[in-house]
C-alpha positions as CSV (number, residue, x, y, z in Angstrom):
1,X,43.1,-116.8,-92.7
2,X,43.5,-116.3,-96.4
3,X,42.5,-113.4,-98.5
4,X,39.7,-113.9,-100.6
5,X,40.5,-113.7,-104.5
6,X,38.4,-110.6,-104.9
7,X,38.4,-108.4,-101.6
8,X,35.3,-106.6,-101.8
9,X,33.6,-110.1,-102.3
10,X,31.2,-110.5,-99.3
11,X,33.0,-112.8,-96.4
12,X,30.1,-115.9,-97.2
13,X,29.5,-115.5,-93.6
14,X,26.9,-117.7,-91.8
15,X,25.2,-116.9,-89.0
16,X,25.0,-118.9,-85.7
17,X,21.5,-118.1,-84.5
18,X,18.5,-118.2,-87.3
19,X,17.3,-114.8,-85.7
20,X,20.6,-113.0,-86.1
21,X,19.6,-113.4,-90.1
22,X,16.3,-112.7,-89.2
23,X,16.6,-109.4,-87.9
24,X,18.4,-108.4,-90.6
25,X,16.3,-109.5,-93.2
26,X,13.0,-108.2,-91.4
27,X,14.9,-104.8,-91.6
28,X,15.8,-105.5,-95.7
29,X,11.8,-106.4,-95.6
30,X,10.7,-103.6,-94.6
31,X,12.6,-101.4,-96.6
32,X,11.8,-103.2,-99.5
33,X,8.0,-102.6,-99.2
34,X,8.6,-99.1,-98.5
35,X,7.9,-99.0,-94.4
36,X,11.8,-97.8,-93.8
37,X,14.2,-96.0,-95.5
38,X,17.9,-96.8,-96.1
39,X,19.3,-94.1,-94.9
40,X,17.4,-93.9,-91.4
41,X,18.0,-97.9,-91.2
42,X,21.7,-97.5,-91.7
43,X,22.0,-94.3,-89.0
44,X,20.0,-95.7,-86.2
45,X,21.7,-99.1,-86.4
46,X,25.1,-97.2,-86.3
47,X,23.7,-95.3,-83.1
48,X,23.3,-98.9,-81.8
49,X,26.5,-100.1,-82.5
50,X,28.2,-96.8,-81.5
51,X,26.3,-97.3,-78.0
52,X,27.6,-100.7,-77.6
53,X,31.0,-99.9,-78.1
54,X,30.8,-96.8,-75.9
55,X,29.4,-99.4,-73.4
56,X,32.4,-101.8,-73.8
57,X,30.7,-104.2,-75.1
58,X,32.9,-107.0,-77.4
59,X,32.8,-107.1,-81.1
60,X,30.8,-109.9,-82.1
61,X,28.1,-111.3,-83.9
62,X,25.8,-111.4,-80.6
63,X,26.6,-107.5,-80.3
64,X,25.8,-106.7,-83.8
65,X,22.7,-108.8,-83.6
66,X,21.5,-107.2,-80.5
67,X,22.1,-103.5,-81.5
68,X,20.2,-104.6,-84.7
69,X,17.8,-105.6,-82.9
70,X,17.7,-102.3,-80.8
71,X,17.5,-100.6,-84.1
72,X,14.5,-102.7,-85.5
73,X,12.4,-102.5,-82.5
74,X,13.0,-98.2,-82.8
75,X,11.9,-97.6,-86.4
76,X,9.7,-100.8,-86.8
77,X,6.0,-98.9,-88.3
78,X,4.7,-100.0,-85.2
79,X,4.1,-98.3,-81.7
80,X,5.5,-99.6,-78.4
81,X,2.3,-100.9,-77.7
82,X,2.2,-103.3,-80.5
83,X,5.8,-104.5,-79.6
84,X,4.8,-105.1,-75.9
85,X,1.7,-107.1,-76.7
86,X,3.7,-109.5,-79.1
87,X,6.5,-110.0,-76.8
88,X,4.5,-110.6,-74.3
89,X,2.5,-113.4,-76.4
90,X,5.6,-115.1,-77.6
91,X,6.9,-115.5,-74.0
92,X,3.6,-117.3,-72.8
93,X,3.6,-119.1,-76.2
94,X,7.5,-120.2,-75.5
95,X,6.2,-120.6,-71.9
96,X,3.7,-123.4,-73.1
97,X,5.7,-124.8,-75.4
98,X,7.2,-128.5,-74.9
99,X,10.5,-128.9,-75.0
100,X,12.2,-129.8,-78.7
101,X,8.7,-128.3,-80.5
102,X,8.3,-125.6,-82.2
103,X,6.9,-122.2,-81.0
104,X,3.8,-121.1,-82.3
105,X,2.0,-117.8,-81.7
């Protein structure tokens, strides 16, 4: 692999799943309107990446994505409650779904 001209340049990386890049950017959404802070964001998913390596899981991008996930879904401005009820209506929307269409809640 060749070293990029300038170092600190970001890597141009693409993701291989649309919801690794969603996760992500739900968590730079809600920062941006003011429901998160940076700081808290940026410890608790450490704690989540810290806690999959400790559990020996590999390094890669469906490791980061789940402990970002793990992160979201513990300082999302929403109770367990709320996050229950919605996974629970996306798996009976998937559930219905046909094959090749898309999902709609």
């Amino acid at each position: 692999m060749n070293a990029p001209d300038d170092p600190l340049a970001p890597l141009g990386h693409d993701f291989k799943e649309p919801w690794h890049a969603q996760v992500l950017a739900g968590a730079q959404a809600l920062i941006r309107a003011g429901h998160l802070d940076p700081t808290t964001w940026a410890e608790t998913l450490g704690a989540a990446l810290r806690e999959a390596e400790a559990a020996g899981a590999p390094d890669t991008e469906e490791t980061y994505y789940l402990a970002a996930l793990s992160a979201l879904e513990q300082v999302a401005p929403f109770g367990a409650e709320t996050l229950t009820a919605r996974k629970t209506a996306w798996a009976e929307a998937y559930r219905r779904t046909p094959h090749g269409k898309p999902v709609v809640l």
